[in-house]
N, C-alpha and C positions, 0 to 999 in steps of 0.2 A: 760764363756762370762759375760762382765759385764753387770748389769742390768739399767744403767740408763744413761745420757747425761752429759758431762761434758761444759762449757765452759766460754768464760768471755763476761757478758753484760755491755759494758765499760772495766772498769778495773775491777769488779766484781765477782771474780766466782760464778759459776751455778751449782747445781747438779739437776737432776732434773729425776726419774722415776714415772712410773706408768702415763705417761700422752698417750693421744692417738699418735699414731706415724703418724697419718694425719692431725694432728693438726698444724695447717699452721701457721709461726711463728708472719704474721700478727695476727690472732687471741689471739695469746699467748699474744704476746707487750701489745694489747689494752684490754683484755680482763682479765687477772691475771699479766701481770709486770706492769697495769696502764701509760704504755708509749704511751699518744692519741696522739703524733705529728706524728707517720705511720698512713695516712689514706687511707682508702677502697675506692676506686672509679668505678673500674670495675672487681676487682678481677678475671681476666682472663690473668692479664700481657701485657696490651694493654696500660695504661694510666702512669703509673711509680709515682703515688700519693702514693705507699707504698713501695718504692724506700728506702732500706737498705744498708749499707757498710756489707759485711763480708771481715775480719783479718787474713790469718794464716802466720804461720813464713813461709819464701821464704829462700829458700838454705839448706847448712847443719847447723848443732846442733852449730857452732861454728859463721855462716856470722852473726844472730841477725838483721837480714831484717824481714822485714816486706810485704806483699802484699796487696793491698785494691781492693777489686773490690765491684760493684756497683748491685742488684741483687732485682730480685721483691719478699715482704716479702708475698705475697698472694698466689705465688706460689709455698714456701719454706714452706717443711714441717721442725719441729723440729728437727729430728735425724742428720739433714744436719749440724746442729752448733756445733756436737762435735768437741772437737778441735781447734774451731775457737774463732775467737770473734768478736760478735756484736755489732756494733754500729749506733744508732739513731741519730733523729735530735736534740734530746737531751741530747745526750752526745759531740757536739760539745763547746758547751761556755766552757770556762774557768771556775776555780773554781773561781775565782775574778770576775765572769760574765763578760768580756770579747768575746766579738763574733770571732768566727773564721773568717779570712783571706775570706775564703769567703761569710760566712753570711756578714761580713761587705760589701762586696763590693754587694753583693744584695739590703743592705742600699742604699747606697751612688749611686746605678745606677737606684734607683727605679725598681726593679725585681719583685717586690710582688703590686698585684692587691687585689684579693680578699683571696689570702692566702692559697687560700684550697690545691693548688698544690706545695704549693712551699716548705716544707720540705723535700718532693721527690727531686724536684730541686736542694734543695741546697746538698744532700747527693750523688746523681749524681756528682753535683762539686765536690763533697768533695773526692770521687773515682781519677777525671780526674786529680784534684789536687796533689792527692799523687802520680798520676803518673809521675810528674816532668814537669819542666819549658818550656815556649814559645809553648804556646797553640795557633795554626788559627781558625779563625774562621769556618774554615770549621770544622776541628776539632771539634771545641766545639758544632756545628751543630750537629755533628756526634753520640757525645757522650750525647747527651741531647734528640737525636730523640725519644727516647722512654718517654719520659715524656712531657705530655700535659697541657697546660692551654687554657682554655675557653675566658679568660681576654685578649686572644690576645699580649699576655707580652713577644713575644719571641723579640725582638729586646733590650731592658734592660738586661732581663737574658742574652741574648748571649755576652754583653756590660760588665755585671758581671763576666762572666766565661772566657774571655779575659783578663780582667784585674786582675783576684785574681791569674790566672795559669799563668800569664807570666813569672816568676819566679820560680826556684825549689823550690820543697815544704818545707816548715821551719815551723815547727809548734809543742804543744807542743805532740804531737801521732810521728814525726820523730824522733823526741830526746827521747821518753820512746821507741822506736823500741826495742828495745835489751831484756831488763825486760820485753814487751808484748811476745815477740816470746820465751822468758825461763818461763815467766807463762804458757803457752798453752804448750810448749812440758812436762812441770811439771803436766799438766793436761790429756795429750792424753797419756793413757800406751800403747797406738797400740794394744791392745784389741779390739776384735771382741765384737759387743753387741746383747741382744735379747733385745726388750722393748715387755714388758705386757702392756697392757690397756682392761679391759672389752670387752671381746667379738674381740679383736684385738692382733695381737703379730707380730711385727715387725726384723725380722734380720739381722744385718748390719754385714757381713764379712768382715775378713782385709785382707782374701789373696785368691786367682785364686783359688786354690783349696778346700778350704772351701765351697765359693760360689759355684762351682759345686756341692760339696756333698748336699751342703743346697737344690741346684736348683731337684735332683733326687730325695731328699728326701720331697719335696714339689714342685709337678711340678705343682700345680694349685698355686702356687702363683702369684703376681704381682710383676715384677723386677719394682724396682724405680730407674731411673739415675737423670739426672736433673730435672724431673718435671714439665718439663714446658707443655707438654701436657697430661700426669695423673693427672696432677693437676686439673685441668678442671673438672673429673671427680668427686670431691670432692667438689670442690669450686661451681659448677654450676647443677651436675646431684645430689650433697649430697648423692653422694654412699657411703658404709662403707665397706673397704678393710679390710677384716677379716685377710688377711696374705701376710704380703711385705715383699720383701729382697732388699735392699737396696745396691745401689754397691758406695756407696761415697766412703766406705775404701780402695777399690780394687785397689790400685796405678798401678799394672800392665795392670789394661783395659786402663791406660792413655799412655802407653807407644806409641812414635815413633820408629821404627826401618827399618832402607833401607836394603835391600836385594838386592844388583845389583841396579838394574834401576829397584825395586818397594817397594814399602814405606808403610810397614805394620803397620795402623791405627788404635791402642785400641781402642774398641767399647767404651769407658767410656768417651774417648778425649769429651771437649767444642768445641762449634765452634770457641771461641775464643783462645782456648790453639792450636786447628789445622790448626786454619787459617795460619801463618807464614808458615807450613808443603804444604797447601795445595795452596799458594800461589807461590811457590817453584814448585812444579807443573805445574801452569798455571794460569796464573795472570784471566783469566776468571774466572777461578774457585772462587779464593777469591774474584772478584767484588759480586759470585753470593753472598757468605757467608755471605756478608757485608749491603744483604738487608733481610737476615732473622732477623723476629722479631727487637728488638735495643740491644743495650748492655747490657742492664739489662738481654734479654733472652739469647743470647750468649755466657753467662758469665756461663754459666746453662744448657741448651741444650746440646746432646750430639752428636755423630754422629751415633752410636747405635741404639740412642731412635729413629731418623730421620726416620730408615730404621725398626727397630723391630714394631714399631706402624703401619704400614704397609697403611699408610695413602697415599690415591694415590694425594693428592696437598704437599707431601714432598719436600722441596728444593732438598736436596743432590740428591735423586737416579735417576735424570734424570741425572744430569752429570757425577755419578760415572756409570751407565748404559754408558754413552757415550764413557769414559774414558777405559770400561773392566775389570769394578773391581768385584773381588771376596771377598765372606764370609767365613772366619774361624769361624767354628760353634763347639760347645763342649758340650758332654754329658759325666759326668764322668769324666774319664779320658781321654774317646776317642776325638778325630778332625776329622774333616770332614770339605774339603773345597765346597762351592759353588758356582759358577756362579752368579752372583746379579739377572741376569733374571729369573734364575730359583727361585728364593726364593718367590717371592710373585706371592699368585695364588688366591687371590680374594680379594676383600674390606676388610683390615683387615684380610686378611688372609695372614698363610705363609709357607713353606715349615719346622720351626722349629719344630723337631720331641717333643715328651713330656719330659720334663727334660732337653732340650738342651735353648741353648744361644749363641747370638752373641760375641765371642774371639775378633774380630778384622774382620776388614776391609784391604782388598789387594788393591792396585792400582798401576800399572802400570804408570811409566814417559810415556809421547805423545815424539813419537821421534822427532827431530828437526825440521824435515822437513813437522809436521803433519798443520792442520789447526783447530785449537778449539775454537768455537763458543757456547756461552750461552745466549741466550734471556731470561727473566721472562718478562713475560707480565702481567701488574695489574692494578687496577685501580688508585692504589698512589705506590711513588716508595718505601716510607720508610714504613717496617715493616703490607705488608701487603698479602695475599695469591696469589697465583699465579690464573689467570685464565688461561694461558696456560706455559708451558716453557719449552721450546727446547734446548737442549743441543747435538752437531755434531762433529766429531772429522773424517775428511775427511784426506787420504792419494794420492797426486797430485802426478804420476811420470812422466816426460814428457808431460805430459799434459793431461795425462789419471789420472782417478778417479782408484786408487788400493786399498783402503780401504775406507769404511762405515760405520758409528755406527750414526744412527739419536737415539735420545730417544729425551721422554714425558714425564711431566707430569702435573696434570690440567685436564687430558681428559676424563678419565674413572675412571673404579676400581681400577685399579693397575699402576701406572709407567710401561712405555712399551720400547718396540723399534719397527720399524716399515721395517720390514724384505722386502715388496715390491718395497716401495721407496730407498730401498736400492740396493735392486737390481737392481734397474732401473741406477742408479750413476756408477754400479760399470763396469769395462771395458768401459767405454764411457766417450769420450773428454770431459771436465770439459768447458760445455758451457752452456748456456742458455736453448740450448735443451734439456738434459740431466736433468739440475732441472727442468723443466716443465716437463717431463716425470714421475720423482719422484712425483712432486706436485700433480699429476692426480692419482699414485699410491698409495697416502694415503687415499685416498678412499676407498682402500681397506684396510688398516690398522688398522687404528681408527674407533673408536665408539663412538665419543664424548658425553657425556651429556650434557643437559640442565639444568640450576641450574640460581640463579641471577645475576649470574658473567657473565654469557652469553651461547647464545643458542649453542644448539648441531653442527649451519650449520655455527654460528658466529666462534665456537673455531676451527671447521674442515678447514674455510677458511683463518682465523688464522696462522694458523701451514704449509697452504701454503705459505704464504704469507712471513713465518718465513725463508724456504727454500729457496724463492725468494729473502730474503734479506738475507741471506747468500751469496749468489751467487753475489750479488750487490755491498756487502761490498769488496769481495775477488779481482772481478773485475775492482773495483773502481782506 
């Protein structure tokens, strides 16, 4: 295993062992590579003020593509940049000094107020940008939601980010594509790595198998995926994770594969590499994806971590609950599938035995003739927690209710389904009666809490109310 991180800061390579493996690559920039234009603002991946590019080559060994995506440096620990390459707000100018395409048009629209936010900003753009030409504004709405300014400066920025992406990208990170993506594969030997650090020892696997042996032979470690909510745990409770295993390298937890009419989901996938997958699916489904967190967490999150952190305000498992998806679970060598409902059996708890992990994720296509409904309900619509969200997948034949799958989550300890209300639907004319019949039977279902989001009688009436507007939309 090799012992240390390889990658390029700019055009730069990097070697870099013995540093702690939870050391978050904001800390790193500003704190030993003296790069203060990432700055810290909430360190939870809420405000996009430490808004970084990561680089890796896109295709095989021979396209010489390039990919940029846009990603929060507070919640990126170091091991995640082998391979890659980072880029700041200060590796954008020219060496002539020179402003990029769209620092200039930040200029020229007046985008910057007070400043503090806007290197985030512009390296957002700077992602959207390399994504290519004739950017809407809704778009660029889309792509910016995750970064905030106080200065009230969204209407210039949007004015900038219009005007620099109209165009395909041309710049001079296009034109070095080729020499970027032959220095990183000159730098990645596909080597599995351990990193030491005092009191810390981190190991990143390259292959499915590995990681299992690693996972039995340290079942009390912490699996790291994207971070975006371990992180937290570092960034905010300043715990010290004595032993992670890391699954950046594991190409195979990212794989797609259909099986008939069901679509077996690496637990490693982003929601943004499964969105197109899951969209494909049912276009609910990807609206729901499209309000987790912003691009920055998407780009990072996985569909794994969603469900293995076993947090009952998760986006995904109320719709994959609705949908009938199972878990491919592994110990070893062994698999074992499960039922999504059966896996979580308290706050953070789960049905994962010691030394096992989530393989992948099963879902089932909704057959043509199904009805698939997703509400979130929240207090703001972009990048914010659910206080309840209902995900339904109703089967109409004649005008009878033949199938039912309501789930939850927002409500309790665990993402649920609500097996009375179900039973109240099912056999019975798809009418008014029928949901109001359901709607009285969640009463018996749920157990909602009370928390700030809202009370226990608020989220229960809620979730009626959600049924009720099922019913309303279908009928309409």
């Amino acid at each position: 295993m090799r012992p240390e991180i390889r990658f390029l800061l700019g055009d730069r390579p990097v070697r870099l062992a013995g540093l702690s493996p939870t050391l978050t690559v904001l800390a790193w920039l500003r704190e030993q590579a003296r790069l203060a234009g990432t700055k810290e603002g909430c360190a939870e991946g809420d405000c996009g003020a430490c808004t970084v590019v990561l680089g890796e080559p896109q295709g095989g060994p021979g396209s010489g593509g390039m990919r940029y995506r846009a990603v929060n440096a507070c919640l990126l620990f170091m091991p995640a940049l082998d391979g890659r390459q980072l880029l700041t707000v200060e590796h954008l100018r020219g060496a002539d000094g020179a402003l990029h395409p769209v620092q200039q048009a930040m200029v020229e629209h007046h985008g910057s107020q007070c400043g503090f936010c806007t290197p985030g900003f512009v390296m957002a753009l700077f992602a959207l940008y390399q994504g290519g030409g004739g950017v809407t504004r809704a778009a660029a709405a889309e792509a910016l939601a995750g970064n905030l300014c106080r200065c009230t400066g969204y209407r210039p920025i949007l004015d900038a980010a219009v005007a620099s992406c109209a165009a395909p990208a041309e710049d001079r990170f296009t034109a070095a594509a080729g020499d970027t993506a032959a220095a990183l594969r000159a730098l990645d030997d596909g080597a599995s790595l351990v990193l030491d650090a005092p009191g810390q020892r981190c190991f990143v696997p390259a292959s499915l198998d590995e990681l299992a042996a690693l996972r039995l032979e340290h079942p009390g470690a912490v699996l790291l995926a994207g971070g975006t909510d371990l992180g937290l745990r570092v960034t905010k409770r300043h715990e010290v994770l004595e032993t992670v295993i890391s699954l950046e390298k594991v190409a195979a937890l990212r794989e797609v594969v259909w099986q008939g009419d069901t679509v077996r989901l690496g637990a490693g996938l982003t929601y943004a590499e499964a969105l197109p997958t899951l969209a494909g699916l049912h276009p609910e489904f990807a609206a729901l994806v499209r309000r987790i967190g912003a691009g920055q967490v998407r780009e990072r999150g996985t569909l794994g971590g969603n469900l293995g952190n076993a947090s009952p305000i998760g986006d995904t498992p109320p719709a994959l609950l609705a949908l009938g998806a199972r878990l491919v679970l592994r110990r070893g060598g062994e698999q074992r599938e499960l039922p999504l409902e059966q896996f979580f059996l308290g706050y953070r708890q789960t049905a994962l035995a010691p030394g096992e992990f989530i393989e992948a994720i099963l879902v089932p296509r909704p057959a043509p003739d199904a009805v698939v409904r997703i509400f979130k309900v929240a207090k703001r619509f972009d990048q914010d927690i659910s206080t309840c969200c209902g995900a339904f997948q109703l089967r109409i034949v004649d005008g009878v209710v033949r199938q039912a799958r309501l789930a939850w989550g927002g409500m309790a300890a665990v993402p649920c389904r609500s097996p009375n209300a179900e039973a109240a639907l099912l056999g019975q004319p798809w009418g008014e009666a029928a949901v109001r019949a359901a709607m009285a039977a969640l009463v018996d279902d749920l157990r909602p809490l009370s928390d700030f989001r809202g009370s226990a009688a608020y989220r229960l009436k809620l979730a009626q109310n959600l049924l009720l507007k099922l019913w309303l939309g279908e009928a309409a």
